[in-house]
DSSP file (Angstrom, degrees, kcal/mol; ACC not computed):
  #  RESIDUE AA STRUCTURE BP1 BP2  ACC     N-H-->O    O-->H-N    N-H-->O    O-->H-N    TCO  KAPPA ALPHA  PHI   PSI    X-CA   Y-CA   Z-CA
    1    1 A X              0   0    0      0, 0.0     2,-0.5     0, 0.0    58,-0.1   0.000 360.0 360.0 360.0 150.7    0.0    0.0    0.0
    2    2 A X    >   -     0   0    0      1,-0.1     3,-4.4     0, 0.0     4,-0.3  -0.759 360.0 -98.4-103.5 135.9    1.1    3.4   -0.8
    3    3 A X  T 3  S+     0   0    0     -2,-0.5     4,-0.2     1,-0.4    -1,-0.1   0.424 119.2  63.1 -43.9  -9.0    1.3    6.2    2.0
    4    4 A X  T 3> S+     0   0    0     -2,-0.2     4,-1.4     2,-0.1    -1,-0.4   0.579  77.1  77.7 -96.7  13.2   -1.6    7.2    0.9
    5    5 A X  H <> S+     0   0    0     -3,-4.4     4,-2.0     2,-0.2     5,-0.3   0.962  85.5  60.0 -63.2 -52.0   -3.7    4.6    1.5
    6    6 A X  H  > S+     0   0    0     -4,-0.3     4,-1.0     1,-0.3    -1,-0.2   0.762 105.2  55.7 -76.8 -11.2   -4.2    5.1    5.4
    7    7 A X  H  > S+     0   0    0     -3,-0.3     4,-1.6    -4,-0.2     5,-0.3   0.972 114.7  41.9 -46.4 -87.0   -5.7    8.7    4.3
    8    8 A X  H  X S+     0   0    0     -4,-1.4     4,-1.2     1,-0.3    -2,-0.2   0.714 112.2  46.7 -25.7 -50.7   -8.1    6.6    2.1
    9    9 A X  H >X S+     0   0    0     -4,-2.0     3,-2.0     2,-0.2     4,-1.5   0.989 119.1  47.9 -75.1 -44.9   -9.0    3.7    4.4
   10   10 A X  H >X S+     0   0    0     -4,-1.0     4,-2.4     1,-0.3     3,-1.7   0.881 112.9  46.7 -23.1 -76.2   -9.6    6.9    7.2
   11   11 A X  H 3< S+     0   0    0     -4,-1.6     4,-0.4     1,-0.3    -1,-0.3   0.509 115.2  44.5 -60.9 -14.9  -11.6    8.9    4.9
   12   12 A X  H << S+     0   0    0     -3,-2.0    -1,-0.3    -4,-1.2    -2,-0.2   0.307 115.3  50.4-118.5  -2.3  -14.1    5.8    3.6
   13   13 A X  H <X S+     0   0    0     -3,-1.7     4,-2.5    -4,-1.5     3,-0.3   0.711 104.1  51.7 -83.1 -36.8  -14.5    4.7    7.0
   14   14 A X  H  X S+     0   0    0     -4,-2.4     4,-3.2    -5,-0.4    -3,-0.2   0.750 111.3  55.9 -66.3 -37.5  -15.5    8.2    8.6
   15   15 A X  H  4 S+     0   0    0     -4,-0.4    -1,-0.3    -5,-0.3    33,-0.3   0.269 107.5  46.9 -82.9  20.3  -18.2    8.2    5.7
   16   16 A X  H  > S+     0   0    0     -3,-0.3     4,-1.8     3,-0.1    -2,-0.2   0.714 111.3  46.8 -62.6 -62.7  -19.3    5.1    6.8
   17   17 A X  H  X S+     0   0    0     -4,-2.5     4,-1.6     2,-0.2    -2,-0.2   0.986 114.7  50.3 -34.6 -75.5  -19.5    6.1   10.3
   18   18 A X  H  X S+     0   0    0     -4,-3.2     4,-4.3     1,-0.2     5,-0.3   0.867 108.9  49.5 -20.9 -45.4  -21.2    9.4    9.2
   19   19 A X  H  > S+     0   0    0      1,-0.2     4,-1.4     2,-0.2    -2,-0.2   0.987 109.0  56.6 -80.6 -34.6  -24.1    7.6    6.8
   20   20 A X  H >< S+     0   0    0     -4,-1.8     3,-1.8     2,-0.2    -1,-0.2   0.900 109.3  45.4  -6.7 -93.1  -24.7    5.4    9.8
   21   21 A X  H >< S+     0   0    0     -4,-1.6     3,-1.9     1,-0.3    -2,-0.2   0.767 108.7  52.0  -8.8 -89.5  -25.4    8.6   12.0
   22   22 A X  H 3< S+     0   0    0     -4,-4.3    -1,-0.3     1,-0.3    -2,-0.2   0.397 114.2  42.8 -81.2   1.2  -27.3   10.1   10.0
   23   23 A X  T X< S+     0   0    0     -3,-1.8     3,-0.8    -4,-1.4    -1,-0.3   0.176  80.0 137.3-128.7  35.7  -29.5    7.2    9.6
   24   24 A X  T <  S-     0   0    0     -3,-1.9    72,-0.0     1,-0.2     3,-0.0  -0.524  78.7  -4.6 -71.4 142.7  -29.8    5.8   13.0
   25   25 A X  T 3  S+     0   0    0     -2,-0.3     2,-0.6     1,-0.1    -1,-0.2   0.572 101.7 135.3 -90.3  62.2  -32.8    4.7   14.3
   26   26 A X    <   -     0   0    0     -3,-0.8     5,-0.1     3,-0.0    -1,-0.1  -0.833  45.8-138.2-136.3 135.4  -34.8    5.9   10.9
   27   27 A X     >  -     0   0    0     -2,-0.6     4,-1.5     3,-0.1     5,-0.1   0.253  21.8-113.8 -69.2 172.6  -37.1    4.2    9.2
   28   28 A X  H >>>S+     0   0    0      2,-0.2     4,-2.8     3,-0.2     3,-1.5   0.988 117.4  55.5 -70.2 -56.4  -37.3    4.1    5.5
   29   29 A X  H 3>5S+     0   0    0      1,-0.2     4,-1.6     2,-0.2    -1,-0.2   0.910 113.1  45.8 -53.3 -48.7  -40.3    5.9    5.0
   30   30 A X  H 345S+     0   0    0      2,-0.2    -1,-0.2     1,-0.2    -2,-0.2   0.792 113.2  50.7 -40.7 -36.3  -38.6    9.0    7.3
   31   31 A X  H X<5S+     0   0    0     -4,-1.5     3,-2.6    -3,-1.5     7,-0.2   0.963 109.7  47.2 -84.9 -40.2  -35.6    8.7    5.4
   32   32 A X  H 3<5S+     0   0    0     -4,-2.8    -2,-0.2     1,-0.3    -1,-0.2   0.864 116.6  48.1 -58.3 -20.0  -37.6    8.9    1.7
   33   33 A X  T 3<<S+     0   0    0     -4,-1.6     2,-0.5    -5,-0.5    -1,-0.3   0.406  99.2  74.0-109.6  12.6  -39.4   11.9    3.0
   34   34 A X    X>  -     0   0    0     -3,-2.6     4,-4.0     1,-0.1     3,-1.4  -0.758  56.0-177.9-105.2  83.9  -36.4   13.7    4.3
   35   35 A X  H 3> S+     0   0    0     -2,-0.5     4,-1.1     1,-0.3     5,-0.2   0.747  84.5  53.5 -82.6 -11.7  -34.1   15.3    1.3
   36   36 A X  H 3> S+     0   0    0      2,-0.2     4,-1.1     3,-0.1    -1,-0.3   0.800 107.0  48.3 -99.8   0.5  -31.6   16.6    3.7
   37   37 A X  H <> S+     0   0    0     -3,-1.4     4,-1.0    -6,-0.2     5,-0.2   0.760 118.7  39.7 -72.0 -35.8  -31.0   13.4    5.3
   38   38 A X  H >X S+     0   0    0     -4,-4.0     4,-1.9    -7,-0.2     3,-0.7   0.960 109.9  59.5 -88.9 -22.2  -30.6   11.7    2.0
   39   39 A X  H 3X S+     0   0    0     -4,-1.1     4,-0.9    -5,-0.3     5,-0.2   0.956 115.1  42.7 -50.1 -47.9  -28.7   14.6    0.7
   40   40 A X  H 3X S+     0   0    0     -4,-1.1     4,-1.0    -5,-0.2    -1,-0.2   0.725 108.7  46.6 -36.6 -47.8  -26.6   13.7    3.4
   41   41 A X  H <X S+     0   0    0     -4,-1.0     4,-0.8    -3,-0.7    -2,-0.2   0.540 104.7  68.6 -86.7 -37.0  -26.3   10.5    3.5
   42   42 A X  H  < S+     0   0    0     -4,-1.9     4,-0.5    -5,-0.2    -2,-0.2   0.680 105.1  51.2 -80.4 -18.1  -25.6   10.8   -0.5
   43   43 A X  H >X S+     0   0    0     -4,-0.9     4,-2.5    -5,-0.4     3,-1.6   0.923  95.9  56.5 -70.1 -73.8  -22.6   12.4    0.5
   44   44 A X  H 3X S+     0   0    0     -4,-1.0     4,-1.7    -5,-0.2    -2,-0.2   0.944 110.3  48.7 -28.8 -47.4  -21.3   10.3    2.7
   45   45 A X  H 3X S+     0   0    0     -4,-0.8     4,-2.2     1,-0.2    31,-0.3   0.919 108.4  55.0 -80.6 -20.9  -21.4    7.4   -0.1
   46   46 A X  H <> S+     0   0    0     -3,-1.6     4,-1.5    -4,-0.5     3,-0.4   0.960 113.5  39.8 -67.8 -43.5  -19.8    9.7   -2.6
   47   47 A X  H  X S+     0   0    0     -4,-2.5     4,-1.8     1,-0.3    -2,-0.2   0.938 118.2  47.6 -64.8 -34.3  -16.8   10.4   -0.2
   48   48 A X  H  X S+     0   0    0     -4,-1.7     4,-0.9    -5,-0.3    -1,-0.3   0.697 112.9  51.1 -90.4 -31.7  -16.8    6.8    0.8
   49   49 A X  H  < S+     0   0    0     -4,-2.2    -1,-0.2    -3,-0.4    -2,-0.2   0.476 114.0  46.2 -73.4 -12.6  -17.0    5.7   -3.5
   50   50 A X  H  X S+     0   0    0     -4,-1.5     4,-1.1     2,-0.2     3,-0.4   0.789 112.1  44.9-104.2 -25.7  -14.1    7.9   -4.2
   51   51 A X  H  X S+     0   0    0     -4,-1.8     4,-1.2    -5,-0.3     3,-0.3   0.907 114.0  48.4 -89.8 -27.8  -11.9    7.0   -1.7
   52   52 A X  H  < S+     0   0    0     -4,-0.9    -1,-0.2     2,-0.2    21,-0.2   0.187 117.3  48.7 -83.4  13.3  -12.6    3.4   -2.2
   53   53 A X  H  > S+     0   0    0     -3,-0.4     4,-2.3    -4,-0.1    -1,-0.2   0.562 106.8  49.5 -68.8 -34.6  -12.0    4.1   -5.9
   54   54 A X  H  X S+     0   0    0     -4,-1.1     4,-1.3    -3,-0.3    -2,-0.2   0.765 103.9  61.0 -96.3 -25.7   -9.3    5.8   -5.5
   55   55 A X  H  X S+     0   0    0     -4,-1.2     4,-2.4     2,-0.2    -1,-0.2   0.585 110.1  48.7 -36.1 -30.3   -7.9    2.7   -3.1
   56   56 A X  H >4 S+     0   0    0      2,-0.2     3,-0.7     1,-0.2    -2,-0.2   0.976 102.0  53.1 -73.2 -52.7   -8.3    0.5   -6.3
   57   57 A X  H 3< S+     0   0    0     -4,-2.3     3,-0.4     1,-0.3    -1,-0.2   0.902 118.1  40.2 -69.1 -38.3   -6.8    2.3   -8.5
   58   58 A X  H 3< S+     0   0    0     -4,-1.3    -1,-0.3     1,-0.2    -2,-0.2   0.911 133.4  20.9 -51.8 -48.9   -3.8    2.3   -5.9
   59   59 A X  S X< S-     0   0    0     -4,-2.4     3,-0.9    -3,-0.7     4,-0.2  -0.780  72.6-171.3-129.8  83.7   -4.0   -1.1   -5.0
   60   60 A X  G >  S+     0   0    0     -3,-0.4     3,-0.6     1,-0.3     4,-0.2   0.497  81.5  64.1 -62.8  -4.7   -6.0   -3.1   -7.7
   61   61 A X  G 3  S+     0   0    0      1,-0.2    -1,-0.3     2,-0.2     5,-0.1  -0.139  83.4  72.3-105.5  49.0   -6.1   -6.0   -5.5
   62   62 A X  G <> S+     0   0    0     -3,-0.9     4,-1.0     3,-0.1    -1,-0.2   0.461  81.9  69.7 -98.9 -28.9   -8.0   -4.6   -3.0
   63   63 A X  T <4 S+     0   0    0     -3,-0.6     7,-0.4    -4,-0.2     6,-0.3   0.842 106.1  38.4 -83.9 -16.2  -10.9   -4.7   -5.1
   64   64 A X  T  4 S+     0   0    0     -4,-0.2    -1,-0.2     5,-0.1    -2,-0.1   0.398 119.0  49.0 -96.4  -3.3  -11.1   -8.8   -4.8
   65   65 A X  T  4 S+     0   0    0      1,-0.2     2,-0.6     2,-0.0    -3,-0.1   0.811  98.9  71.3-105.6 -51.8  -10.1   -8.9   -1.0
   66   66 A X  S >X S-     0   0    0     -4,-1.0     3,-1.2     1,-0.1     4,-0.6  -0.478  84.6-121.8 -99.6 136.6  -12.4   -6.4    0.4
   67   67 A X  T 34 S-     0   0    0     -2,-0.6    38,-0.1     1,-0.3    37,-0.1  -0.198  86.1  -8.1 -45.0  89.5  -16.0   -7.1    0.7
   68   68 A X  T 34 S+     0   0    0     -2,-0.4     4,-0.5    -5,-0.2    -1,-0.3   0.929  84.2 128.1  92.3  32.1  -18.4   -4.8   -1.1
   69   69 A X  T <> S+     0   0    0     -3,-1.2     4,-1.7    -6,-0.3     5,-0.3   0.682  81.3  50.0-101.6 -55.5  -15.6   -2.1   -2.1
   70   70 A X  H  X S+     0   0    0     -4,-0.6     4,-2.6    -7,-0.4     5,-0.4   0.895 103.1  57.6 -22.8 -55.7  -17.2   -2.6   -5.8
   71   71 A X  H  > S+     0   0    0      1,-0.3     4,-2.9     2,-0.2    -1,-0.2   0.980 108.9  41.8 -40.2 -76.1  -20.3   -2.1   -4.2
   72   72 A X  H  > S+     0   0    0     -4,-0.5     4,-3.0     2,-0.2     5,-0.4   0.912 111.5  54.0 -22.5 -55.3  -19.0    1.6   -2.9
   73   73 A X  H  X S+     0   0    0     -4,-1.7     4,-2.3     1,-0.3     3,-0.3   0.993 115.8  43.4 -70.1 -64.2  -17.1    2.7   -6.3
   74   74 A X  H  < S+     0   0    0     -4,-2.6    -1,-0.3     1,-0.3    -2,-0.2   0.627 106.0  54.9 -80.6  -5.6  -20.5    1.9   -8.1
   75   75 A X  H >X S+     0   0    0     -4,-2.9     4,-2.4    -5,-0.4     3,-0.7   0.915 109.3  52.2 -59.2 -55.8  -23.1    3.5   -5.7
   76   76 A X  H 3< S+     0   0    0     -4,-3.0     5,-0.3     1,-0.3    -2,-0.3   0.613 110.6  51.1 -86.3  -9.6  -21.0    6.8   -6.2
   77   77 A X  T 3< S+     0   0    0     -4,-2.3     5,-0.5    -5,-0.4    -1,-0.3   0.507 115.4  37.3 -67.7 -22.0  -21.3    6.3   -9.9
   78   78 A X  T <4 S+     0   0    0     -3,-0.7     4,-0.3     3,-0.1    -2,-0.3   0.727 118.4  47.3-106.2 -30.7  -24.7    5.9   -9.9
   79   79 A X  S  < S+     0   0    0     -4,-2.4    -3,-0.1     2,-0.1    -2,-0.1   0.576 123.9  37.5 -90.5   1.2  -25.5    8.5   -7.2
   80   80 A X  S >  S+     0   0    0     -4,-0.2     3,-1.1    -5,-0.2    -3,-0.1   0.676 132.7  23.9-109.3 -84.1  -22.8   11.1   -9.2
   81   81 A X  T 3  S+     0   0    0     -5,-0.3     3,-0.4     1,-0.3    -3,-0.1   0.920 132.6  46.4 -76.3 -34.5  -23.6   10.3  -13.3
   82   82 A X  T >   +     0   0    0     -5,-0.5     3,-2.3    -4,-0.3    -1,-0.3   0.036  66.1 131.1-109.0  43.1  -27.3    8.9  -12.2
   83   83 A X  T <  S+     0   0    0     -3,-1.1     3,-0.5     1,-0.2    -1,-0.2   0.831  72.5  57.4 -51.9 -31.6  -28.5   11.7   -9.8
   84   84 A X  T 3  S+     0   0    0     -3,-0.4    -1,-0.2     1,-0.3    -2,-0.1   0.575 116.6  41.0 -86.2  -7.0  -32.0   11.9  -11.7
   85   85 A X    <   +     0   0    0     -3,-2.3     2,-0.3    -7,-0.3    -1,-0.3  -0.257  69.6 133.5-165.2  89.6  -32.3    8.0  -10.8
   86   86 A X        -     0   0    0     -3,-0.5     2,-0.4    -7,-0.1     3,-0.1  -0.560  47.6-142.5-113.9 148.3  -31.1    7.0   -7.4
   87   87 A X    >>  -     0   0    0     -2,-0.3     4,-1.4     1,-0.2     3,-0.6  -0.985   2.4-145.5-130.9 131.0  -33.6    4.9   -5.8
   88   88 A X  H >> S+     0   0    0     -2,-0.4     4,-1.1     1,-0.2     3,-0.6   0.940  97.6  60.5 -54.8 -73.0  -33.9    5.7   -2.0
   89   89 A X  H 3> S+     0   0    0      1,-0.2     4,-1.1     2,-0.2    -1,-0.2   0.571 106.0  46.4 -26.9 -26.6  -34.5    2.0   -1.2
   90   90 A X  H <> S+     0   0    0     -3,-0.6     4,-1.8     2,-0.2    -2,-0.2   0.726 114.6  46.6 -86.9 -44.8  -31.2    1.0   -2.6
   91   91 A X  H <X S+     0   0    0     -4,-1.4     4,-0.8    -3,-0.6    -2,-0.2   0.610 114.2  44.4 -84.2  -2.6  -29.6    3.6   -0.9
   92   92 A X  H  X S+     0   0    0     -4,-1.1     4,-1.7     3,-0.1     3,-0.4   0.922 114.2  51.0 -77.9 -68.3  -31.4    2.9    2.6
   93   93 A X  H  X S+     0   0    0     -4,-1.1     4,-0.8     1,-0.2     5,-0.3   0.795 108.3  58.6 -50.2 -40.1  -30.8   -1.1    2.3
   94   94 A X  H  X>S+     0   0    0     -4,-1.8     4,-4.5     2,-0.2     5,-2.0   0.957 113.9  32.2 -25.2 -73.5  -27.0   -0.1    1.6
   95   95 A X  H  <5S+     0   0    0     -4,-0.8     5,-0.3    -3,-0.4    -2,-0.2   0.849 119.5  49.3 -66.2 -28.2  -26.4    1.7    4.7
   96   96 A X  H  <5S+     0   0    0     -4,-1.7    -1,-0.2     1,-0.1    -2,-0.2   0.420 131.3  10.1 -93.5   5.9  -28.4   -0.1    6.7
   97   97 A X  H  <5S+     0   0    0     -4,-0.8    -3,-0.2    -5,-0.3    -2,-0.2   0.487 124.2  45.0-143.5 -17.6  -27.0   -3.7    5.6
   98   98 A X  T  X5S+     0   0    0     -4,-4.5     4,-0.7    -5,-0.3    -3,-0.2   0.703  88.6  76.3-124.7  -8.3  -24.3   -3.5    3.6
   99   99 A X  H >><S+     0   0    0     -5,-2.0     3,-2.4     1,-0.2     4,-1.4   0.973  83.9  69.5 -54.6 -65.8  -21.8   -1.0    5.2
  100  100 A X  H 3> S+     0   0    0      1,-0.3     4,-0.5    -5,-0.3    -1,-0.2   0.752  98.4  45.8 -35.3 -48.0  -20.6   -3.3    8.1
  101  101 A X  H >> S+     0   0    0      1,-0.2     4,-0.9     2,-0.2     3,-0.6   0.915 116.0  55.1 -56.3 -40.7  -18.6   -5.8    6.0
  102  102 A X  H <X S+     0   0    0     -3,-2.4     4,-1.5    -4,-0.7     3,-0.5   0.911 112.4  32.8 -71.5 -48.4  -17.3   -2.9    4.4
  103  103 A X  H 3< S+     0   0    0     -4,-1.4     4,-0.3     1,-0.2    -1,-0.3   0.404 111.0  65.0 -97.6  17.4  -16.0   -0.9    7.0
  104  104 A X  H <X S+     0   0    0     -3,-0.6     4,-0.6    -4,-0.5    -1,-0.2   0.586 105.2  47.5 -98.6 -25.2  -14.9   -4.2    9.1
  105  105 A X  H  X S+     0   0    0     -4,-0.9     4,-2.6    -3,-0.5    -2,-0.2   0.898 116.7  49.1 -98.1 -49.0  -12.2   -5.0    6.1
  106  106 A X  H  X S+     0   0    0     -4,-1.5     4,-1.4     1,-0.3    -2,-0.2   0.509 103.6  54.8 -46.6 -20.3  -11.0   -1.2    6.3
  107  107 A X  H  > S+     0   0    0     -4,-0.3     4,-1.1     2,-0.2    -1,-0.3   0.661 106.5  45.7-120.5 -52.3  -10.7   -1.0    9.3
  108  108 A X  H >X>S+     0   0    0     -4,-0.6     4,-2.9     2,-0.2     3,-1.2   0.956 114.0  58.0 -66.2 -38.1   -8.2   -4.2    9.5
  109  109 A X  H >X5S+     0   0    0     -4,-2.6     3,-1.4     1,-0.3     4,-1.3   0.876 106.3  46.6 -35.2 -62.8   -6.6   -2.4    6.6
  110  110 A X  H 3<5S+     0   0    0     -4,-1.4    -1,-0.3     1,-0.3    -2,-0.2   0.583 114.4  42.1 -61.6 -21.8   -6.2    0.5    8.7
  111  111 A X  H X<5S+     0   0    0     -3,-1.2     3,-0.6    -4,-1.1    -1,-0.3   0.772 108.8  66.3-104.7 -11.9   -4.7   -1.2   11.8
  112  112 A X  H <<5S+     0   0    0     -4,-2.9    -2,-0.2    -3,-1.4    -1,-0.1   0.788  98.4  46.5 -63.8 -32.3   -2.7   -3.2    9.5
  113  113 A X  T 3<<       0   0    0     -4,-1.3    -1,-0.2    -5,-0.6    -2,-0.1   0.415 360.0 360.0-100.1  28.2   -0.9   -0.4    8.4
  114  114 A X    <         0   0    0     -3,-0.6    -3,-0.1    -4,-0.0    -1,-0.1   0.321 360.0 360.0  56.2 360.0   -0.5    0.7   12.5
């Protein structure tokens, strides 16, 4: 890994943390009917797809060891190029289901590199 990775794994883990936050203990229907929580929250996945982009493209086998970093890079490609068709359900089930693997493999990254 390159010295900038532990920037990377930092910064995609702290958006993790964030979309978390901001979507603790709320239901879907609260989150569709809220646009600055998902505006929020659609932030958090952009920082968290670009820095786990920007990890591949550093270390291309990163994208076959950790779990659901595709996932990342192509949420913030569809939530970036396909703003006019984000589905709110895709992006609720994400955070609320799919984050954890993801920031559980970053997070040994990150203590691997001390």
């Amino acid at each position: 890994m390159t010295d900038k990775a532990p920037k990377l794994l930092f910064d995609a883990i702290a958006a993790i943390e964030s979309a978390h936050e901001f979507m603790a203990a709320c239901s879907f229907e609260q989150y569709a009917s809220d646009k600055m929580r998902r505006s929020a929250v659609e932030r958090q996945l952009e920082i968290l797809g670009e820095a786990c982009s920007r990890l591949a493209r550093i270390e291309p086998a990163l994208t076959e060891k950790v779990q659901n970093l595709k996932l990342a890079i192509d949420l913030r490609n569809r939530i970036i190029h396909g703003y006019d068709a984000v589905d709110d359900e895709i992006v609720y089930l994400t955070v609320t289901q799919d984050l954890d693997a993801l920031k559980s493999d970053l997070t040994q990254l990150l203590a691997a590199r001390g």
